[in-house]
C-alpha positions in Angstrom: -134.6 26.7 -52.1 -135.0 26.0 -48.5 -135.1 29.2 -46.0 -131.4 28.6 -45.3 -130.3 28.9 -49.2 -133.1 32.0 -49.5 -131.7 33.6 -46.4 -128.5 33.5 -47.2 -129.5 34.5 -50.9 -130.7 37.8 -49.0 -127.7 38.0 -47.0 -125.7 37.9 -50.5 -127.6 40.6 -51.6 -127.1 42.8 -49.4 -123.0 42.3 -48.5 -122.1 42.4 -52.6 -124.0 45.5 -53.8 -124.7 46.9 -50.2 -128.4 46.4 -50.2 -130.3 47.1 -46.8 -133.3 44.4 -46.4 -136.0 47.1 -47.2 -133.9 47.7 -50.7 -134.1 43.4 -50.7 -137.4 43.8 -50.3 -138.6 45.4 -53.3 -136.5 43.6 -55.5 -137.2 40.0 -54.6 -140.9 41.1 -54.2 -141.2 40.0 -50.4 -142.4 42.4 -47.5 -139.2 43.9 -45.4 -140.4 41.9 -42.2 -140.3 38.6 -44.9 -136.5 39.4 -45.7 -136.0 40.0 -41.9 -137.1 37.0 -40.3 -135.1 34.7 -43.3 -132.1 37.0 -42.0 -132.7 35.8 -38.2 -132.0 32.3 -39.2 -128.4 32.7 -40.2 -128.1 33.7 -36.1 -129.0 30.1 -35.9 -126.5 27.1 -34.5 -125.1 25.9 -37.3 -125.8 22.2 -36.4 -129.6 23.6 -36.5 -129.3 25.4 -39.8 -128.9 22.0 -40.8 -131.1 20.9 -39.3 -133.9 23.4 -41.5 -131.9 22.6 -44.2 -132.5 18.7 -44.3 -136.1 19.2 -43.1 -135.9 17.7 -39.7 -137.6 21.2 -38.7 -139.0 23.6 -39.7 -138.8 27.6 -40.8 -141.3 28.2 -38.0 -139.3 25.8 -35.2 -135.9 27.9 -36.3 -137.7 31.2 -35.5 -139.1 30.3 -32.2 -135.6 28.5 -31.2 -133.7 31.8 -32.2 -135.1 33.6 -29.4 -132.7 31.6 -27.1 -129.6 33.3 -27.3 -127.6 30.5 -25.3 -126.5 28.5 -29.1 -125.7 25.1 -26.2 -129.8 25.5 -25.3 -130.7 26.2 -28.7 -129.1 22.7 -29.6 -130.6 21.2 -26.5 -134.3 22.4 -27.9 -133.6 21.3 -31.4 -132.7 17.8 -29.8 -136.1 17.8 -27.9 -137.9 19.2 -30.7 -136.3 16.0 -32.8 -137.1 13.8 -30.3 -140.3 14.2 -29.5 -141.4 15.4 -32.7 -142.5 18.3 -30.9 -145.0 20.9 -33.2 -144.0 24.9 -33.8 -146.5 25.8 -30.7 -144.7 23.1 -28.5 -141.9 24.9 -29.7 -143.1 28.4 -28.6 -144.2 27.0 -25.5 -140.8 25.1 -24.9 -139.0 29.0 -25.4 -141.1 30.3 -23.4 -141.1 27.9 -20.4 -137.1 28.5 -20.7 -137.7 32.3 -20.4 -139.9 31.7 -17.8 -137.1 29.8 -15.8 -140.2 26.8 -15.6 -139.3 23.1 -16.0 -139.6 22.6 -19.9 -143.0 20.6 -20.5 -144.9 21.3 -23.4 -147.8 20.0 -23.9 -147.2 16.8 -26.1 -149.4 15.2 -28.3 -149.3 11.5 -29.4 -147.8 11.5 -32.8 -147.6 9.0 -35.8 -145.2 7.8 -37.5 -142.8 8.3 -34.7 -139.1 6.6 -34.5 -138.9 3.0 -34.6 -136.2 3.4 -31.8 -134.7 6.5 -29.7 -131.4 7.4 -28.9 -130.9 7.6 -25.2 -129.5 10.3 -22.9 -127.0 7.4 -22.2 -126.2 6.7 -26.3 -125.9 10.7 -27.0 -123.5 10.7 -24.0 -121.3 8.2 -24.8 -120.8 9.9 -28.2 -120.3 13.6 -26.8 -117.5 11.6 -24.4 -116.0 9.7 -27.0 -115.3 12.4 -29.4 -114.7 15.2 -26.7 -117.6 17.3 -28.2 -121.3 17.8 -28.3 -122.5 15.3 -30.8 -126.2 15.7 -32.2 -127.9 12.5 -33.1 -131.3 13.0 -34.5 -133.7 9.9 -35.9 -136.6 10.6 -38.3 -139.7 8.9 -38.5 -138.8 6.4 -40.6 -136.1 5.1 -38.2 -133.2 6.8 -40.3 -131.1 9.2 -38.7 -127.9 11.8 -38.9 -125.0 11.8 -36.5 -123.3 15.4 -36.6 -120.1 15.8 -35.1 -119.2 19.0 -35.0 -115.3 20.8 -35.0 -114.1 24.0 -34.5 -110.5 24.4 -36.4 -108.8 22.3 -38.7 -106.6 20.5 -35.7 -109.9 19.7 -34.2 -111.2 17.6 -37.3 -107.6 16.1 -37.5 -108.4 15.1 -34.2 -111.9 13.6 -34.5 -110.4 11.9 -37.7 -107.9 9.8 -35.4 -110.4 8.9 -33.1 -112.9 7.4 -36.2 -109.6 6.0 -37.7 -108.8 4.5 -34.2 
């Protein structure tokens, strides 16, 4: 299971037969602060919850990420953190630059293995115009990559449906 699936596993737990996360706890043999911080990631984005979930980052990145409360920053950090490839502590450091009101600049370390191409402030634009939303492109390592578009009511997906139609 990835954290996502455990997390809300917990969060099953404890809305069907009223559990509280210490009561989680013992039975699923983790320690309460275990069951707590899975919890925190279903405050998450959804577009990064997917992100955990197909392993473009990880547990450790959601958890520093959640301490954003903004949900347009948090998808602006996941983006970077995507990107750049950037590690948990970048992460941390990225949060706390934000907090901190400083320009965001994490110490970056050449990586491997990164993208064999980038998408562009430009490319990432002309999506979030052309669909009237805020589309998140991310490419792994190995050149592949997701486009989400995300929608907010059923008339809202009729709508992006028209536009990929044309």
């Amino acid at each position: 299971l990835d954290p996502i699936e455990i997390a809300l596993s917990y969060q099953r737990l404890m809305d069907e037969i009223q559990l509280t996360q210490e009561q989680v706890s013992d039975r699923v043999g983790k320690k309460r602060s275990t069951v707590a911080n899975y919890m925190r990631l279903l405050k998450l984005d959804p577009i990064i919850q997917t992100g955990i979930r197909d392993g473009f980052i990880s547990m450790g990145h959601g958890r520093a990420i959640i301490n954003v409360d903004n949900h347009d920053i948090q998808t602006d950090i996941y983006q970077k953190i995507v990107s750049e490839n950037l590690s948990v502590r970048e992460t941390e450091a990225l949060v706390k630059a934000y907090h901190e009101g400083t320009p965001e600049k994490p110490t970056t370390v050449a990586k491997t293995g990164t993208a064999s191409f980038e998408v562009g402030t430009e490319e990432k634009k002309t999506f979030n115009d052309y669909f009237g939303t805020k589309v998140d492109v991310k490419v792994a390592g190995n050149g592949k990559g997701k486009i989400t578009i995300p929608f907010h009511s059923e008339e809202d997906f009729n709508r992006i449906i028209k536009l990929i139609k044309g």
